[in-house]
mmCIF file of the N, C-alpha and C atoms, coordinates in Angstrom:
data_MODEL
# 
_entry.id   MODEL 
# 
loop_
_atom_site.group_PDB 
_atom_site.id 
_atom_site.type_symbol 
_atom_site.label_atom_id 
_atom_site.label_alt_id 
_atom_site.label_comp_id 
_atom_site.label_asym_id 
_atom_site.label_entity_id 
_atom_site.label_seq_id 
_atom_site.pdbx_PDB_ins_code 
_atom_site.Cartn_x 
_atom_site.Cartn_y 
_atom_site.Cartn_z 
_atom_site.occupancy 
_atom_site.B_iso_or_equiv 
_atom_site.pdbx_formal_charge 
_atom_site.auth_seq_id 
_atom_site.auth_comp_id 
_atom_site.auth_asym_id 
_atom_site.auth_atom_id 
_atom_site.pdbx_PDB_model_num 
ATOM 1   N N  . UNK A 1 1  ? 7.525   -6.883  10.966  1.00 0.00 ? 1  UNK A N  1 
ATOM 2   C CA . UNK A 1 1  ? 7.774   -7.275  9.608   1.00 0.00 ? 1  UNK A CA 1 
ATOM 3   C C  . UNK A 1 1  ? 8.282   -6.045  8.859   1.00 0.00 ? 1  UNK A C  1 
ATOM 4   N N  . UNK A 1 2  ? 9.087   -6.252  8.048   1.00 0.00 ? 2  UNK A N  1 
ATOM 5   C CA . UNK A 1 2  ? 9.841   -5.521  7.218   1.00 0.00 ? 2  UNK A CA 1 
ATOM 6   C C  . UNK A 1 2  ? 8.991   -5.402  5.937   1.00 0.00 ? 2  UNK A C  1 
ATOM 7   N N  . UNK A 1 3  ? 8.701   -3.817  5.038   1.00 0.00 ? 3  UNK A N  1 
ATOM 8   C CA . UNK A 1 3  ? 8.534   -3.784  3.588   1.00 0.00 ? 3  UNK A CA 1 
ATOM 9   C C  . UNK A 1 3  ? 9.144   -2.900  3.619   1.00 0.00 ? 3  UNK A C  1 
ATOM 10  N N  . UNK A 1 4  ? 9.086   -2.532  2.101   1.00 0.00 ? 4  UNK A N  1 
ATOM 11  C CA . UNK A 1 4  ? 9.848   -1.191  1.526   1.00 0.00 ? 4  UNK A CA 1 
ATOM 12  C C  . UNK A 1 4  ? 8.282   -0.237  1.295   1.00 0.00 ? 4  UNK A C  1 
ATOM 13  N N  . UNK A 1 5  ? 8.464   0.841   1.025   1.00 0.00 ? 5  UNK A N  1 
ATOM 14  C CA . UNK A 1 5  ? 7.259   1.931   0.665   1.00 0.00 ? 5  UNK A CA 1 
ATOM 15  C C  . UNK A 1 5  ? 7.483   3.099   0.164   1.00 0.00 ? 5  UNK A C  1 
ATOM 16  N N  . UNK A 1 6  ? 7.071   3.143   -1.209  1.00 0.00 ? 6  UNK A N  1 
ATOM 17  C CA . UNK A 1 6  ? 8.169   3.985   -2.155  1.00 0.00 ? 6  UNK A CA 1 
ATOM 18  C C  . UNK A 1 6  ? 9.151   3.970   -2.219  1.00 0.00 ? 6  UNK A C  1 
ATOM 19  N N  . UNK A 1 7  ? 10.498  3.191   -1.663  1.00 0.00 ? 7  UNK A N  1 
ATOM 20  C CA . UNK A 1 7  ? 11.418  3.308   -1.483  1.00 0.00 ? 7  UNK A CA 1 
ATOM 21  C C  . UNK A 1 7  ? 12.047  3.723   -0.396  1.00 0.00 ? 7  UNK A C  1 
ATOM 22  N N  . UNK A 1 8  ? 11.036  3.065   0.545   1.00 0.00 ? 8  UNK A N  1 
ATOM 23  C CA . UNK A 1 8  ? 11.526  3.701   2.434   1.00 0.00 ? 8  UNK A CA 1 
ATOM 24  C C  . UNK A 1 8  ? 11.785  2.232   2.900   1.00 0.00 ? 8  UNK A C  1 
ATOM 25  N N  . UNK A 1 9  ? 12.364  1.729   3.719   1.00 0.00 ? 9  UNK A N  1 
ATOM 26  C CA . UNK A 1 9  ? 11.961  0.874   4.646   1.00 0.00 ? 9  UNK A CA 1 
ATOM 27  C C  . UNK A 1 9  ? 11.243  1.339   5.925   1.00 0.00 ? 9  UNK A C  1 
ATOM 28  N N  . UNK A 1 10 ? 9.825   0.290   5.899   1.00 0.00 ? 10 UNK A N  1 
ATOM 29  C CA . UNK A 1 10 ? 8.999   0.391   7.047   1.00 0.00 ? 10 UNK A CA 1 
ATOM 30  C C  . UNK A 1 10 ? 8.812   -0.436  7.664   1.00 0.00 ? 10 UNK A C  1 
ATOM 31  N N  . UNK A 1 11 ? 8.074   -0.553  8.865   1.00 0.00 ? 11 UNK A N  1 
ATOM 32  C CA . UNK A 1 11 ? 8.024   -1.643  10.153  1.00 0.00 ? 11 UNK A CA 1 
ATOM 33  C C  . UNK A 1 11 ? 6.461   -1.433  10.021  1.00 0.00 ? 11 UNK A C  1 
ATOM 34  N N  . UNK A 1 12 ? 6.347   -2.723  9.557   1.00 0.00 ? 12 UNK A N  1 
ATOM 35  C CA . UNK A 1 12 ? 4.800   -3.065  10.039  1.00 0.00 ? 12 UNK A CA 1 
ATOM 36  C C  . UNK A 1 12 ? 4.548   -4.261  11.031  1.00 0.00 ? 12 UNK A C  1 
ATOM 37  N N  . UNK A 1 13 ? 2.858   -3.871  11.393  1.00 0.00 ? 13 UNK A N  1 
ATOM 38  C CA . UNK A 1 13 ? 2.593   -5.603  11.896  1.00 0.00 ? 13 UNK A CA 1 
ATOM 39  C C  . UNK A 1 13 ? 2.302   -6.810  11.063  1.00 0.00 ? 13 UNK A C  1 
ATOM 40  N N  . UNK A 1 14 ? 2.166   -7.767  11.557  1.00 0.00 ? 14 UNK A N  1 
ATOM 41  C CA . UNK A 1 14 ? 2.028   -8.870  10.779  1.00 0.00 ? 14 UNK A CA 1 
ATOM 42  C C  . UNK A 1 14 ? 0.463   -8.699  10.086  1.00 0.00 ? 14 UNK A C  1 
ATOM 43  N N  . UNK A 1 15 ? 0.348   -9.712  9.120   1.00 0.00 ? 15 UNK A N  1 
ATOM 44  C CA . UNK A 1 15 ? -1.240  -9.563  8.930   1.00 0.00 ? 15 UNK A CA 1 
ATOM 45  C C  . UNK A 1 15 ? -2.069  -8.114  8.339   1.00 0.00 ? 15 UNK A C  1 
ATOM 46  N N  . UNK A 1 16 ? -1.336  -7.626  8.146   1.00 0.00 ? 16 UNK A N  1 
ATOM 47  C CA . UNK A 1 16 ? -1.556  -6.274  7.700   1.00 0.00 ? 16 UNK A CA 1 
ATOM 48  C C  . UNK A 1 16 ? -2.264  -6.303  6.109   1.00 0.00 ? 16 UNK A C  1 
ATOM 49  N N  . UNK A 1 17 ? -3.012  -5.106  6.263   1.00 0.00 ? 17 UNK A N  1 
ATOM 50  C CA . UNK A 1 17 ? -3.614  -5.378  4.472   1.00 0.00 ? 17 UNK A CA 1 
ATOM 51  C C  . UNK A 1 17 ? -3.230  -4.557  4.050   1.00 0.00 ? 17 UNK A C  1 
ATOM 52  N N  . UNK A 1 18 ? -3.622  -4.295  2.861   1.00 0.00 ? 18 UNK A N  1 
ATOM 53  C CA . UNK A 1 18 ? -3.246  -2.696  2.063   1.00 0.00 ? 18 UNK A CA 1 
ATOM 54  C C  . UNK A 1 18 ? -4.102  -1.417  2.484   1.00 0.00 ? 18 UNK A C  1 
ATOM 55  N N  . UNK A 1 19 ? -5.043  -1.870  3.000   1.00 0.00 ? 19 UNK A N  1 
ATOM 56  C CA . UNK A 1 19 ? -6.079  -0.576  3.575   1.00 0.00 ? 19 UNK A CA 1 
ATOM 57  C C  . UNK A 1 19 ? -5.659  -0.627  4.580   1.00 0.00 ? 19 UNK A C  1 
ATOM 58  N N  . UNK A 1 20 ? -5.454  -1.278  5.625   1.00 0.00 ? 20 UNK A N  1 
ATOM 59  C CA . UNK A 1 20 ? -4.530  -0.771  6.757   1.00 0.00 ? 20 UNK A CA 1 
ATOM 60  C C  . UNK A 1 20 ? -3.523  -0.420  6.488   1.00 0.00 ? 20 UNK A C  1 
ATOM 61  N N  . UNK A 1 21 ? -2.888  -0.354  6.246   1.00 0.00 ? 21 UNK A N  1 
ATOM 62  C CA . UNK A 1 21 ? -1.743  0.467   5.443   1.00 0.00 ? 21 UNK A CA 1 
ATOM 63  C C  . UNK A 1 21 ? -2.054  1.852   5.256   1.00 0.00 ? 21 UNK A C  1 
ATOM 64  N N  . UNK A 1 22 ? -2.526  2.118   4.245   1.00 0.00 ? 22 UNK A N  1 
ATOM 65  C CA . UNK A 1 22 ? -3.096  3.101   3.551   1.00 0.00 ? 22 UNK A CA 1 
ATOM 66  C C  . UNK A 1 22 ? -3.597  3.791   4.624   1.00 0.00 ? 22 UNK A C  1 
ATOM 67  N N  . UNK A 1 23 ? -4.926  3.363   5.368   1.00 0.00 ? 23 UNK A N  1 
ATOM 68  C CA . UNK A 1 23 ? -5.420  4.461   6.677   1.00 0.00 ? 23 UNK A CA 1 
ATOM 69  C C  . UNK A 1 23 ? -4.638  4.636   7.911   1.00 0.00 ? 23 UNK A C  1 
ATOM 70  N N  . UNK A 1 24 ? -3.409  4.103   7.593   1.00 0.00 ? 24 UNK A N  1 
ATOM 71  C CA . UNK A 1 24 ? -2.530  4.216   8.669   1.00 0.00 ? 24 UNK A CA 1 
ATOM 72  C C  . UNK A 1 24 ? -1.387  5.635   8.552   1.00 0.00 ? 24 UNK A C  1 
ATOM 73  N N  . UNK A 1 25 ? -1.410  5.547   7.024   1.00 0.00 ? 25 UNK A N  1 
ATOM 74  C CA . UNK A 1 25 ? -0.551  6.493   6.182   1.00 0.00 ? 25 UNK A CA 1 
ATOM 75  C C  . UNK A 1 25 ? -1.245  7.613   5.895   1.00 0.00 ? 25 UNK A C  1 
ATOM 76  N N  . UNK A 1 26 ? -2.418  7.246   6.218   1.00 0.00 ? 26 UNK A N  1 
ATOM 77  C CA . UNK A 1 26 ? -3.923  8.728   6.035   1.00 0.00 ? 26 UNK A CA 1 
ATOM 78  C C  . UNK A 1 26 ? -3.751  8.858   4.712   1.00 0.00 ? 26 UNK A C  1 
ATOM 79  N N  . UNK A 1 27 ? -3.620  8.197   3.898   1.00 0.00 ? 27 UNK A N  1 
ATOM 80  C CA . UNK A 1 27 ? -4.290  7.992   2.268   1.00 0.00 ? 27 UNK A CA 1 
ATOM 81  C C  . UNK A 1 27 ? -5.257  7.419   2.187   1.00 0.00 ? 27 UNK A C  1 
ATOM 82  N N  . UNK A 1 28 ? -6.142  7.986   1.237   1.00 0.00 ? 28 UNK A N  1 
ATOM 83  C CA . UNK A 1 28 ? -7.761  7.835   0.513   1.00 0.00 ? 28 UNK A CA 1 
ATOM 84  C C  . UNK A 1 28 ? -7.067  6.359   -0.386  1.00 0.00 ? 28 UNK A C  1 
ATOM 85  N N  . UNK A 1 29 ? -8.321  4.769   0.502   1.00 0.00 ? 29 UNK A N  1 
ATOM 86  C CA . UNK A 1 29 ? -7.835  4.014   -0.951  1.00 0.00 ? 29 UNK A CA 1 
ATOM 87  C C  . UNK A 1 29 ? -8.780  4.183   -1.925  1.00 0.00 ? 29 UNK A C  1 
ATOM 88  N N  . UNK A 1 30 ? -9.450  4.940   -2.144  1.00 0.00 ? 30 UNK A N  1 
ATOM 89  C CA . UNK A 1 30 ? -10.038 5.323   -3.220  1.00 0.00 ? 30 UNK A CA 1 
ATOM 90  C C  . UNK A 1 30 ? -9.258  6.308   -4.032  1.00 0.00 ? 30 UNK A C  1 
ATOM 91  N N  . UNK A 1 31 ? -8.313  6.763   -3.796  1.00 0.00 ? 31 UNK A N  1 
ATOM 92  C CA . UNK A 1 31 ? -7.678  7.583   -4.436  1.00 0.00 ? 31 UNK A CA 1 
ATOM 93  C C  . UNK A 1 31 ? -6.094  7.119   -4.646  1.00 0.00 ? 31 UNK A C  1 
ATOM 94  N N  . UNK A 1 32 ? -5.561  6.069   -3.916  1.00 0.00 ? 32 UNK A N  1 
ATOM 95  C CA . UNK A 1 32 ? -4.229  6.110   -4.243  1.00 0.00 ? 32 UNK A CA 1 
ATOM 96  C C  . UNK A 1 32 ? -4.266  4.189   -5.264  1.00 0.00 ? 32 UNK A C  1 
ATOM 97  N N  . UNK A 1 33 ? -3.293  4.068   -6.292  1.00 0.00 ? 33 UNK A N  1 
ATOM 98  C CA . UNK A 1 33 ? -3.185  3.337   -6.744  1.00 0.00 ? 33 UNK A CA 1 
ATOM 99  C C  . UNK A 1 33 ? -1.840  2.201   -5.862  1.00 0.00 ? 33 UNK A C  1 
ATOM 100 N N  . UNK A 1 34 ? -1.557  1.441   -5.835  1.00 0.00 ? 34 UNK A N  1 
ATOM 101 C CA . UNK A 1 34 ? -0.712  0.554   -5.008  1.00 0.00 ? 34 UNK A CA 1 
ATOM 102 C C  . UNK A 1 34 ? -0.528  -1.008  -6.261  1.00 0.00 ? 34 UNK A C  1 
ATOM 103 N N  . UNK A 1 35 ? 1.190   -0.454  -6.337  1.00 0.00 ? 35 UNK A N  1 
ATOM 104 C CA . UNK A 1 35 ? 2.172   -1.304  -6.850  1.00 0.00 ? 35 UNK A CA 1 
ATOM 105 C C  . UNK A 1 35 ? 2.399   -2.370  -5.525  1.00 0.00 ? 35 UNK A C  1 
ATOM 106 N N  . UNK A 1 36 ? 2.523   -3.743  -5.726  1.00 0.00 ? 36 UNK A N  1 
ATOM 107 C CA . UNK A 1 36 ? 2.750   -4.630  -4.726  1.00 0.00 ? 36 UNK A CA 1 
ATOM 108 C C  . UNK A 1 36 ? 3.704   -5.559  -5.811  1.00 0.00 ? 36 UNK A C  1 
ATOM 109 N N  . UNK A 1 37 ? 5.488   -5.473  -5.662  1.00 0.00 ? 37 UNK A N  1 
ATOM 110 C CA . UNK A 1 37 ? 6.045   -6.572  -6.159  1.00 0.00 ? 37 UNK A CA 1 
ATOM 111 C C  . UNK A 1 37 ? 6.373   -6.667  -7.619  1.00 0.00 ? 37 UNK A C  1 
ATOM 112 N N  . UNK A 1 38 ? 5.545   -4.944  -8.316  1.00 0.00 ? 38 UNK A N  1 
ATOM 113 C CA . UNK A 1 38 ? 5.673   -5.077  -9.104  1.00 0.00 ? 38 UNK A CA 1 
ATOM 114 C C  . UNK A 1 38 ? 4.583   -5.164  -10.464 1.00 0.00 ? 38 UNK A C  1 
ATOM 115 N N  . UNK A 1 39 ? 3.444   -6.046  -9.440  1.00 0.00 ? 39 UNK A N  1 
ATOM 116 C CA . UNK A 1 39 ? 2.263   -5.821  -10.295 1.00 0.00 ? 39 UNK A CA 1 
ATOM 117 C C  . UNK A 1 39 ? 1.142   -4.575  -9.455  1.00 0.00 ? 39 UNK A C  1 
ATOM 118 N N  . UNK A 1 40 ? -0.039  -4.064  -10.299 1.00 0.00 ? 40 UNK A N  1 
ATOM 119 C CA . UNK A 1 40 ? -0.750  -3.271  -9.802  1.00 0.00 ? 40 UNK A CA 1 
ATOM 120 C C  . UNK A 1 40 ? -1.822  -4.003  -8.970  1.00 0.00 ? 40 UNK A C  1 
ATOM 121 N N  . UNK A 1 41 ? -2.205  -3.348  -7.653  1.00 0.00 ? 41 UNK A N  1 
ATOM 122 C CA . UNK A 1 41 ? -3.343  -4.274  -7.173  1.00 0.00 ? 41 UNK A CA 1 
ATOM 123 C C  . UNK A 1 41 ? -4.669  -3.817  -7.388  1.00 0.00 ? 41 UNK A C  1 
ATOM 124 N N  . UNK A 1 42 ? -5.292  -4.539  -7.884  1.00 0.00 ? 42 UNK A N  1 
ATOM 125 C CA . UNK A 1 42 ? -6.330  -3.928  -7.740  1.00 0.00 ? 42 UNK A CA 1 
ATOM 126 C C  . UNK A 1 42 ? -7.096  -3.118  -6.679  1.00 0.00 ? 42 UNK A C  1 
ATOM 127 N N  . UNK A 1 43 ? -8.088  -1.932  -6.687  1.00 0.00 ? 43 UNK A N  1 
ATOM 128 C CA . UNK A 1 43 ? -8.792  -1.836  -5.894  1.00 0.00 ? 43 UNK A CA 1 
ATOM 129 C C  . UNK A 1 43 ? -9.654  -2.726  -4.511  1.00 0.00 ? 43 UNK A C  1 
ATOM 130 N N  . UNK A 1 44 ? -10.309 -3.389  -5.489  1.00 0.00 ? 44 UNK A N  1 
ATOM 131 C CA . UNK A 1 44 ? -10.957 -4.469  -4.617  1.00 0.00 ? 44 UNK A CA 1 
ATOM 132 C C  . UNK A 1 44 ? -10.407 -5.466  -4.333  1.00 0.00 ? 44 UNK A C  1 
ATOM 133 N N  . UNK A 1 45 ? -9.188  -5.750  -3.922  1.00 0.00 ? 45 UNK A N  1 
ATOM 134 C CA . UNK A 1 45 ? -8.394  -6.692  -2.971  1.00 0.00 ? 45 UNK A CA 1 
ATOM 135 C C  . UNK A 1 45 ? -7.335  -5.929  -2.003  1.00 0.00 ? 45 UNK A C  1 
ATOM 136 N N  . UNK A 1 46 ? -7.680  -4.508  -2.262  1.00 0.00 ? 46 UNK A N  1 
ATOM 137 C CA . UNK A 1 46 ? -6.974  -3.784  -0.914  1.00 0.00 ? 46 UNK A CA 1 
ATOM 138 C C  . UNK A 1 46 ? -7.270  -4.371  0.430   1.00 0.00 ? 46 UNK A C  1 
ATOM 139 N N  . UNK A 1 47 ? -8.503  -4.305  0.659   1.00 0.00 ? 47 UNK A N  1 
ATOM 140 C CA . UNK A 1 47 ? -9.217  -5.482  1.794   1.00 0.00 ? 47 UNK A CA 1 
ATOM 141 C C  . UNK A 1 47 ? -8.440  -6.318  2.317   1.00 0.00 ? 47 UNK A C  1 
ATOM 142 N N  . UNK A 1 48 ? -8.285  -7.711  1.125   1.00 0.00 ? 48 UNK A N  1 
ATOM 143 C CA . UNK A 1 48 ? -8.320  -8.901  1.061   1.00 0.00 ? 48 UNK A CA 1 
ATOM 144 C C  . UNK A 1 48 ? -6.582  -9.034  1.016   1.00 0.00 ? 48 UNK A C  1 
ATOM 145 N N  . UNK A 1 49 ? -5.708  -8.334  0.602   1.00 0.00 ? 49 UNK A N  1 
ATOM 146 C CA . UNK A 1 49 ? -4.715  -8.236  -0.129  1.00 0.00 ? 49 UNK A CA 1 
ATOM 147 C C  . UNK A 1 49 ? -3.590  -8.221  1.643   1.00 0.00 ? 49 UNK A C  1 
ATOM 148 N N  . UNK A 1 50 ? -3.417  -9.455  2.059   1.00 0.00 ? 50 UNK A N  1 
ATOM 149 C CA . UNK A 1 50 ? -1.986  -9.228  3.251   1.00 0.00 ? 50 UNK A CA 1 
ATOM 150 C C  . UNK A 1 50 ? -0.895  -8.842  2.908   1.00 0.00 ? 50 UNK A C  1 
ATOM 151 N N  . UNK A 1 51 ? -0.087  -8.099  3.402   1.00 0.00 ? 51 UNK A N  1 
ATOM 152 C CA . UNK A 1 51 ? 1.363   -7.786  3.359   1.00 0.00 ? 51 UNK A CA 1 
ATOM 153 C C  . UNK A 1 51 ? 2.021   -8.726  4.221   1.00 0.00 ? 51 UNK A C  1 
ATOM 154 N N  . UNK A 1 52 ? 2.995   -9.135  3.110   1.00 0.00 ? 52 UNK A N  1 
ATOM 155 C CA . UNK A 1 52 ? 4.304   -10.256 3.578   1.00 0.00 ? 52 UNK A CA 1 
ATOM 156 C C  . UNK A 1 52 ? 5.313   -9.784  3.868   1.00 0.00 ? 52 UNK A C  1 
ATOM 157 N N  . UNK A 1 53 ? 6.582   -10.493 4.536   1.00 0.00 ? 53 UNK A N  1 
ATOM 158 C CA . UNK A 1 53 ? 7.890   -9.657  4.354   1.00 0.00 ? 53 UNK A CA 1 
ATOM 159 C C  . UNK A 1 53 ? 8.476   -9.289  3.317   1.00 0.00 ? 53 UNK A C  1 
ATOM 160 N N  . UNK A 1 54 ? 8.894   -8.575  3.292   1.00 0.00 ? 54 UNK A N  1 
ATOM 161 C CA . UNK A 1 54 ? 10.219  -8.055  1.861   1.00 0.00 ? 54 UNK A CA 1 
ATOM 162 C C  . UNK A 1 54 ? 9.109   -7.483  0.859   1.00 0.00 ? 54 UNK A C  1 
ATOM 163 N N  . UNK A 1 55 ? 7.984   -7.521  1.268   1.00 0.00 ? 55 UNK A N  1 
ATOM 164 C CA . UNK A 1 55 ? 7.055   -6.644  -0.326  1.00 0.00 ? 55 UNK A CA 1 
ATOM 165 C C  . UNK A 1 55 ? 7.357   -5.303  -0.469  1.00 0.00 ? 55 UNK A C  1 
ATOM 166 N N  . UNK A 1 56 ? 7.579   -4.790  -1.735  1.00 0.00 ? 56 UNK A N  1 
ATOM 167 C CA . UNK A 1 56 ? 7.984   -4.195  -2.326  1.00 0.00 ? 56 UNK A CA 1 
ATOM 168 C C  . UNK A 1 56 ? 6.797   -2.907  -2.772  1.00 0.00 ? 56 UNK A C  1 
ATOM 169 N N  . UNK A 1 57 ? 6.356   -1.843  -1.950  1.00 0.00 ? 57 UNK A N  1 
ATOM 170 C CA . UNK A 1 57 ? 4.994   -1.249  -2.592  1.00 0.00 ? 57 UNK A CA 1 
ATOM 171 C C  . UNK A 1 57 ? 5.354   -0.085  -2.884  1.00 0.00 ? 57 UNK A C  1 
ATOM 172 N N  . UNK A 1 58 ? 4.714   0.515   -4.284  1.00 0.00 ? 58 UNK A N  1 
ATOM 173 C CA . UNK A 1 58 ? 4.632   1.817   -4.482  1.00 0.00 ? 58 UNK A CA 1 
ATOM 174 C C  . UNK A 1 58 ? 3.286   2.440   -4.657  1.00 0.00 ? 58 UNK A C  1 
ATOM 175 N N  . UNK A 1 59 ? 2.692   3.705   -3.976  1.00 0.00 ? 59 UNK A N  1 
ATOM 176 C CA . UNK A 1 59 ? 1.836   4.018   -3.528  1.00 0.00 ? 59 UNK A CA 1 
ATOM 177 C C  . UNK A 1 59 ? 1.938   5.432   -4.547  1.00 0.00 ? 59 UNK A C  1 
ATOM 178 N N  . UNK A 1 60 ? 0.905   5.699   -4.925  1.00 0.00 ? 60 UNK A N  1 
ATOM 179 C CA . UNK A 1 60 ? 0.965   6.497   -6.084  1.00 0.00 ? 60 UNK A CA 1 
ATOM 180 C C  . UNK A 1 60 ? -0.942  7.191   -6.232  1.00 0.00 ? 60 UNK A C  1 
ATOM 181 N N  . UNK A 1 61 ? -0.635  8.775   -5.696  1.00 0.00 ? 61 UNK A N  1 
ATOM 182 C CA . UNK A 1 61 ? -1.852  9.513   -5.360  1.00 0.00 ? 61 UNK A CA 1 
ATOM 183 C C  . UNK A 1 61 ? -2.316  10.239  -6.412  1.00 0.00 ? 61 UNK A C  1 
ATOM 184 N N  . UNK A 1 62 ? -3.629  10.235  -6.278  1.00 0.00 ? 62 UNK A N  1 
ATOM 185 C CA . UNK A 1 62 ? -4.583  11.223  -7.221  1.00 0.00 ? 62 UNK A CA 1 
ATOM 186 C C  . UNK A 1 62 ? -5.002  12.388  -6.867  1.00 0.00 ? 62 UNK A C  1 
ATOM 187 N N  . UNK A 1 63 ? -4.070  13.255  -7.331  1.00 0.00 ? 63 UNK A N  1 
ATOM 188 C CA . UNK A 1 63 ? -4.518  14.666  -6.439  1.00 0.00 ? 63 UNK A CA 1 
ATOM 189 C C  . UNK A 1 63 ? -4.901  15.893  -7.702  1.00 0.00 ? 63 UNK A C  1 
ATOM 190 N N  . UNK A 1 64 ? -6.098  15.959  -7.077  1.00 0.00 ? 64 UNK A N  1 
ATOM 191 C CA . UNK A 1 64 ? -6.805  17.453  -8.235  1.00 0.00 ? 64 UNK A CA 1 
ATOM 192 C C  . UNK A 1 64 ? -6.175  18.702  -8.191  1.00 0.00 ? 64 UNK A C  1 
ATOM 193 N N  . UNK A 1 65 ? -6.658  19.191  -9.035  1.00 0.00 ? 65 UNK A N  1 
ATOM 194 C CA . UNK A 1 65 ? -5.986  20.824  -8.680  1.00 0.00 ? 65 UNK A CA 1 
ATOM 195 C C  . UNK A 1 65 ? -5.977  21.522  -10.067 1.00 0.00 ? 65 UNK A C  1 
ATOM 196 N N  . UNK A 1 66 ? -5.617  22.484  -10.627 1.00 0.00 ? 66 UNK A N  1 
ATOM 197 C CA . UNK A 1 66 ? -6.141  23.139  -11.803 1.00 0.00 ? 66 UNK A CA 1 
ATOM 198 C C  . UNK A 1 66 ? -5.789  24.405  -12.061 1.00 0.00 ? 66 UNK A C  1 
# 
């Protein structure tokens, strides 16, 4: 299956969630926010939340520093 990711095209598997995703990409989902299509997803449907074809995600990190 085909998405975009930040503006990449990527190859995923089917059935895929946003936390697989994410720990696949070795991002904290506690730390990164995720655009899907346009709207923001929440936290607690990263889980629950499948990736379809053609979705559209922007992945957007919280990084400290000072």
């Amino acid at each position: 299956m085909k998405i975009t990711v930040n503006g990449r095209l990527r190859e995923t598997a089917g059935n895929e969630t946003i936390t697989a995703l994410l720990v696949a990409s070795n991002l904290q989902p506690a730390a990164t926010v995720v655009e899907r299509n346009g709207v923001i997803v929440e936290r607690t449907d990263y889980t629950t939340t499948t990736l379809e074809e053609g979705d559209v995600l922007e992945l957007v990190r919280f990084v400290g520093g000072g």
